[in-house]
N, C-alpha and C positions, 0 to 999 in steps of 0.2 A: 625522686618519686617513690611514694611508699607501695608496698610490693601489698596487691589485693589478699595476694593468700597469707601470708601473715597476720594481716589485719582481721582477718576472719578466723584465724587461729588463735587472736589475742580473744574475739568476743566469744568465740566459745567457750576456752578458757575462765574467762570472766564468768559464766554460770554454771559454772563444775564448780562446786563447794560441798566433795562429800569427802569423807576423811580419808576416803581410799586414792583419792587425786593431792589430797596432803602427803600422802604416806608417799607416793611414786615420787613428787616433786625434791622430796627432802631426801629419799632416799638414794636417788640421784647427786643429790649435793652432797651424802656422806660417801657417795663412792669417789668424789672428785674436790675436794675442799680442802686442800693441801693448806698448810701453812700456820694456822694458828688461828687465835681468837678474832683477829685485826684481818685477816686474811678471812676469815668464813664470813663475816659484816660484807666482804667486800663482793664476794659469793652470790650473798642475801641479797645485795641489792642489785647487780645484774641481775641474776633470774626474776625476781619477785617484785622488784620498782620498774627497771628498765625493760624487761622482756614481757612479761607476765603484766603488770599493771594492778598488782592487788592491792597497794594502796601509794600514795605518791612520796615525793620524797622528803618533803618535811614531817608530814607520820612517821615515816619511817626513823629521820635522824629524833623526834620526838622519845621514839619506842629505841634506840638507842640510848640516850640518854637518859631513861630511866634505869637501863639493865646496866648503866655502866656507875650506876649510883645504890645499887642493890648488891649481897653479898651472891658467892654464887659463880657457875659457867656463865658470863655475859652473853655470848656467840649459841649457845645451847638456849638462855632463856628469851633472848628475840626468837628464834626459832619456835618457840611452843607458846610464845605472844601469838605470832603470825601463825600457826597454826589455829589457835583459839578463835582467831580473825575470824579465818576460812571458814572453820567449819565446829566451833565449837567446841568443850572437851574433847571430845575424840577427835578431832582435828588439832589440837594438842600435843594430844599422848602420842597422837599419828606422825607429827613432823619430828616428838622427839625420838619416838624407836627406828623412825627411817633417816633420819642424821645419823644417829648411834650406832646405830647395826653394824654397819661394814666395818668400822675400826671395833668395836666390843667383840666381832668376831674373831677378828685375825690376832686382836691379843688375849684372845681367852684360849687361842689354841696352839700362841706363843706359849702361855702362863703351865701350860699341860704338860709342856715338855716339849712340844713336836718341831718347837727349833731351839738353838741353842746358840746361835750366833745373834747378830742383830736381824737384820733381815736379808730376803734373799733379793731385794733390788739392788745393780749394780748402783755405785757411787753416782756414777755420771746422771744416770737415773733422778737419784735423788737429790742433786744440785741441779737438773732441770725444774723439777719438784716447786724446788727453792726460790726460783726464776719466776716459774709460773706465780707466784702468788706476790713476790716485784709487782709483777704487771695488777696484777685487781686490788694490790693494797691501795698502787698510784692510781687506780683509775676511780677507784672510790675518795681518793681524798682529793681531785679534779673534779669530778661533777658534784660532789656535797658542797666544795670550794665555792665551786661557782654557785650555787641555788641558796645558799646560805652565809655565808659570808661576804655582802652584799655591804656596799661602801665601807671605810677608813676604817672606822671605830669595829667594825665587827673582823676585820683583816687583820689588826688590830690587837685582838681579840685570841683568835686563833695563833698569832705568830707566838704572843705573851705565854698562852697555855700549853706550845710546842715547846718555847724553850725552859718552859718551867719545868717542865716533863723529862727533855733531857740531861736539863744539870742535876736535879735531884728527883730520878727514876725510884718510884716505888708506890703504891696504890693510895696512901694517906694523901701525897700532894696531887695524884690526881683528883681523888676525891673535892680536895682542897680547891683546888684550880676550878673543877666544876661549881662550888657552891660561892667562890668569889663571882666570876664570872655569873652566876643566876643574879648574888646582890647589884651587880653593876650592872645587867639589863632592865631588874626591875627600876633602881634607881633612875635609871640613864631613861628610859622609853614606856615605863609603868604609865606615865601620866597621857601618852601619847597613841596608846594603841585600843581603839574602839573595842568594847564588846563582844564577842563572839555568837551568835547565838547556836545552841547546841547542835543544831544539825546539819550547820556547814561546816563540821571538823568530820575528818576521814574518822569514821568510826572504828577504834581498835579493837574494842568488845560491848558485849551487851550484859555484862556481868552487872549483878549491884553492889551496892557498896555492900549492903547485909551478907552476899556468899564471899567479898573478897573477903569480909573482917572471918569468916569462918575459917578460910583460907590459911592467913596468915595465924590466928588460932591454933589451927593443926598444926603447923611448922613450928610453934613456939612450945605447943604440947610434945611434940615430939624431942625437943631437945630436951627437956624434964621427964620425959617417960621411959625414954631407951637406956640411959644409964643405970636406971634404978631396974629394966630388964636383964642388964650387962652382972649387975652387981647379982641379982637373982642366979643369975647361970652363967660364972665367970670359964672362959674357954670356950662359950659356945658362937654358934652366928649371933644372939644377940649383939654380945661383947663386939662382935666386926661391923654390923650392924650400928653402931653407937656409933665407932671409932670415927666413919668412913660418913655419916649424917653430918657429926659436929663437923670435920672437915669441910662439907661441900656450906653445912651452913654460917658457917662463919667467917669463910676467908675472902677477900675481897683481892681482886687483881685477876683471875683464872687460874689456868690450870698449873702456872711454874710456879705460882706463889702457893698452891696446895703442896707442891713437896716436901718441904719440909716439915709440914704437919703428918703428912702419912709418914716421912720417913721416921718422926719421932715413935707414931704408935705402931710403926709394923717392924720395922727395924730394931730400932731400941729395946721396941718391946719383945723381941725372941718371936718375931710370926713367920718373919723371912730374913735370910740372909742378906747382907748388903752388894754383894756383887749380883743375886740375880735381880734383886731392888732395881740396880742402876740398868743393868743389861733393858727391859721392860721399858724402864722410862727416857731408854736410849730407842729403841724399837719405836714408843708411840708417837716419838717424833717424825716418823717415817711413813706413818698410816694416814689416811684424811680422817674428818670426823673431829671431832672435841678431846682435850689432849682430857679432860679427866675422865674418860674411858683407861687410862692408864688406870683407875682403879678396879677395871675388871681382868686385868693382869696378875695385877695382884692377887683376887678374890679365887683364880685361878690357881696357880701357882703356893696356895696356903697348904697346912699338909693334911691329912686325908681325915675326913672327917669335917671339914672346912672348906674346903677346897673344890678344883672340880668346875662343874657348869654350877651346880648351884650356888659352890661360895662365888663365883665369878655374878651371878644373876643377883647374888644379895648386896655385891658392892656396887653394882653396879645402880640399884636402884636405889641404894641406899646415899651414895654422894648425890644423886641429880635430886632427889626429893626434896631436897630443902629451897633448891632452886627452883621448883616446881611452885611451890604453896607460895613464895614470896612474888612471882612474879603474878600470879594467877588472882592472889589478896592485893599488890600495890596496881594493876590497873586500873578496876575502875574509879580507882580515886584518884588516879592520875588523868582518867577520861575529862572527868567533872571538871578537873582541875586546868584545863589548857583553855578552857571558854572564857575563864578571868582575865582582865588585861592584863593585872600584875602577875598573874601567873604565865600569861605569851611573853608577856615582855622579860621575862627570868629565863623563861625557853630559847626566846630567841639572844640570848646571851651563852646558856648552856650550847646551842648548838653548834656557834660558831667553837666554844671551846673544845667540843668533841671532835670538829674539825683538827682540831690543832692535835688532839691524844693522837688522831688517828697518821697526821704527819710525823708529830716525834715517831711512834711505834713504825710508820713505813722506813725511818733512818735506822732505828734498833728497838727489837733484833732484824727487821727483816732484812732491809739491808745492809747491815754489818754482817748477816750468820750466810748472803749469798753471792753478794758481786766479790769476787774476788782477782778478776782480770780483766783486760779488754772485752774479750769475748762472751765473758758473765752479762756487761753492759749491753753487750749487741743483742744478746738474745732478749734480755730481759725488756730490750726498747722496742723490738720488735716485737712481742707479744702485746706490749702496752700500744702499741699503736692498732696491732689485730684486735683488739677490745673495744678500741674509743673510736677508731674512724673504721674498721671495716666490720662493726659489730658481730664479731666470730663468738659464740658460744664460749664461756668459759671451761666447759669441761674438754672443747675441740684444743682452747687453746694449752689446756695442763697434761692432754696429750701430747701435742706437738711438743710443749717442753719437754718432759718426759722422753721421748726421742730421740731429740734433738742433743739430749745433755748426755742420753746415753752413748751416744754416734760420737759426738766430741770426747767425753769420756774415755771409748776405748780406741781414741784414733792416735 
């Protein structure tokens, strides 16, 4: 039986769209979104599809699949979609600084000096951590499974694009995987799937195509403008400024595949040292939030004159901006674009295989980096069962991990 007061909590919910009820939602998720890229999707749609109801869940795997098709934080740019949704630009900007926030904090004041270890959570701690997000990466590749993946050929579908992902891990055959799979729905169901007419698809934004192309304009202005600011005023925040833009706008996979791009220009390049480099990029795996806030670690941690809140503020906005402008310009042509048959029927091909990324990524890293014993499984099945049959809040349940790994931990 559905509980009155809840149902009255959804519909008031449902007419709160100011940017100050964006900023709380999200910033909520950045204090409790443990786990990763694959892990914060999983996050996104408990609160936001299953609790909340702001838009259903084929939008939703729709609005994945474009950010997993774009360079960029994937996990960061659905967040300031759905913000966009909500409330607008500033429903936007709102969901991305209340995501961000809590981890841009705690390692902007790691990057200052004021720890010097990794962090101060006990192990057990952060092996609960680890558990916790077990349970939402399964719980999301169970109910996407089922809502999408919907007879042989699209099971299919997902199995092919899991184990493609596992044998050869790396963003190109994802990428690859997704746009075979789009030819093979068009192909397969182009001819079969009616019409759309525009205003029975969950509207993602109201943007036009004229502000997105301005959008994506900016983003590609900016990749031609800041170097030639860098080369103006070599050693300054421009020059980081550049570094830490090209990074966020050109690497595809998230935040472990930016590593090695920062580490060539900050390491290599004499800005930081390599043991406090790794120390940081050991820490951000420790924080919730978006692991490329590890670039505000850094922006942190640069030496004096660089450094500080503001060099931390300039990397900070300096990697997410490029992921801002692409996601913001490839919308509404993405809007436009799902009313076509042959473009649902590529969707519904894409979606099953997102399905499948999000299965390989639940076996590695998530679970290869946390079940490590019997009792890693117990807890981790029990969490996944407190999420899908006795609907616990995911941030109730990343506590009780938390607890629970710590208790085990020190027992």
């Amino acid at each position: 039986m559905t509980d009155p007061s809840s149902s009255d909590t959804r519909n008031t919910d449902a007419h709160d769209r100011s940017a100050w009820a964006v900023f709380c939602v999200f910033l909520r998720l950045g204090l409790t979104a443990f786990g990763g890229p694959v892990a914060h999707l999983g996050y996104f749609r408990a609160e936001l599809v299953e609790r909340r109801r702001w838009l259903d869940e084929r939008a939703y795997a729709n609005l994945v699949a474009l950010c997993q098709f774009m360079p960029g934080p994937a996990s960061s740019q659905v967040g300031m979609a759905l913000g966009l949704m909500r409330a607008g630009y500033a429903g936007a900007l709102a969901a991305w600084v209340g995501f961000t926030l809590p981890s841009a904090v705690l390692l902007a004041l790691l990057g200052m000096g004021l720890a010097t270890g990794m962090v101060n959570l006990p192990a057990g701690m952060v092996q609960g951590l680890k558990l916790a997000a077990v349970a939402v990466v399964a719980q999301a590749v169970w109910g996407m499974g089922r809502s999408l993946c919907e007879g042989r050929e699209r099971i299919t579908l997902m199995a092919l694009s899991a184990a493609a992902t596992l044998c050869w891990p790396g963003a190109m055959v994802q990428l690859g995987t997704l746009a075979l799979a789009a030819f093979y729905g068009m192909a397969r169901w182009g001819r079969h799937v009616p019409a759309q007419p525009p205003g029975t698809a969950h509207p993602l934004t109201t943007l036009s195509r004229r502000a997105g192309l301005v959008w994506l304009l900016l983003g590609v202005a900016l990749l031609l403008v800041l170097p030639l600011a860098a080369q103006a005023a070599p050693g300054s925040l421009w020059a980081v400024a550049d570094a830490f833009y090209r990074a966020g706008a050109l690497v595809f996979g998230g935040g472990h595949v930016v590593l090695p791009l920062l580490q060539a220009e900050v390491v290599d390049g004499g800005w930081l040292g390599a043991d406090t480099f790794l120390a940081g990029y050991g820490a951000a795996q420790a924080v919730p939030g978006p692991l490329f806030t590890f670039a505000t670690f850094i922006g942190a941690a640069l030496p004096a004159g660089q450094g500080g809140w503001l060099g931390a503020l300039v990397c900070t906005v300096a990697i997410f901006a490029a992921g801002f402008c692409w996601v913001l310009g490839a919308l509404p042509f993405w809007q436009r674009l799902q009313h076509r048959p042959g473009a649902r029927a590529a969707l519904s091909g894409v979606n099953a295989a997102v399905v499948g990324l999000l299965l390989a990524a639940l076996y590695d890293p998530v679970v290869t980096s946390a079940i490590h014993a019997p009792r890693d499984v117990a807890l981790a099945l029990a969490a996944f069962v407190a999420l899908l049959h006795w609907k616990a809040p995911p941030w109730a349940v990343v506590l009780a991990c938390a607890l629970a790994g710590g208790l085990l931990g020190a027992a």
